[in-house]
C-alpha positions in Angstrom: -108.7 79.9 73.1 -108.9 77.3 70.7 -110.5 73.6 71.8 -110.9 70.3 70.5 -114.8 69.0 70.5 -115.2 65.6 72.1 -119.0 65.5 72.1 -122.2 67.6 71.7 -124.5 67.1 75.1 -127.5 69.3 73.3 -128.4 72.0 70.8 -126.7 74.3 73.1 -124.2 72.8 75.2 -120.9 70.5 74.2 -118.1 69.1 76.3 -114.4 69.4 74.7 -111.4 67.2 74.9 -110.3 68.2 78.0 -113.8 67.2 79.4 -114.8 70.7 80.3 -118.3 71.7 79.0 -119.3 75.2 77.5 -122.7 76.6 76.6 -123.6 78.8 73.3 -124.1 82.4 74.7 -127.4 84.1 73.2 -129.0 80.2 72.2 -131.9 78.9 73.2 -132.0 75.5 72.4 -135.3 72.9 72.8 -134.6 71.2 76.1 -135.1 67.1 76.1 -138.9 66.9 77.1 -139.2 69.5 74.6 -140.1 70.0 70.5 -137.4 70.3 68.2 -134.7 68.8 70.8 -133.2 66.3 68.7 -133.0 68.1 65.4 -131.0 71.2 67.5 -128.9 68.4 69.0 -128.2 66.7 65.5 -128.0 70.5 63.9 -125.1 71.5 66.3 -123.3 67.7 66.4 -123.1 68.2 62.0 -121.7 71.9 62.8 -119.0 71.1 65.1 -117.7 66.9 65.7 -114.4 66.6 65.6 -113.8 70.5 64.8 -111.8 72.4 65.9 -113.4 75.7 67.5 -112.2 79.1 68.6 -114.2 79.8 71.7 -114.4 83.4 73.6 -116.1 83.4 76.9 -118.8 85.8 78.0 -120.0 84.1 80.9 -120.8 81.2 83.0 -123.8 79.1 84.3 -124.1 76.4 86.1 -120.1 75.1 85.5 -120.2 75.4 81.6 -118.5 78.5 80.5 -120.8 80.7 78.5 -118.9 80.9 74.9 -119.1 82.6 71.6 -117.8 80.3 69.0 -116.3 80.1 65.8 -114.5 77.3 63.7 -111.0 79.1 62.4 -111.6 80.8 59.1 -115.2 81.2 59.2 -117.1 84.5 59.9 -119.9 83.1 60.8 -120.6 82.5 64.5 -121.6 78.7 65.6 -124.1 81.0 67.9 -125.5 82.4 64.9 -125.7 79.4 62.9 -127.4 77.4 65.3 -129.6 80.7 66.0 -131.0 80.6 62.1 -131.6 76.6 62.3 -133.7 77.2 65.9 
């Protein structure tokens, strides 16, 4: 499925276009209170504004869907990028 991102919520989590909201399966972002929230936040908002994103659901939690995601062309996961950056 390919989505439209609207805007990034965390280092982890990012609502699309149609206002749903997905989560990065296998990251472990900082959470607000915690060290390193903003640069995740700012890390994945540079990776993916305004992209387009091929997203493949493996799950779901707490009403995001649980997503593995790519931008079209690139090999490189989003999940692994932001992984390295963490």
């Amino acid at each position: 499925m390919t989505i439209k991102v609207k805007k990034v919520i965390d280092g982890d989590t990012f609502q699309d276009s149609r206002n749903r909201f997905y989560r990065l399966a296998d990251v472990d972002a900082p959470e607000k209170s915690e060290r390193g929230y903003k640069s995740a936040k700012e890390n994945l908002k540079n990776m993916i504004t305004g992209e387009e994103l091929v997203v493949k659901q493996v799950g779901e939690s707490y009403n995001r869907k649980v997503v593995i995601v790519r931008i079209p062309g690139e090999k490189t996961t989003i999940n692994a990028k932001m992984n390295r950056k963490l």
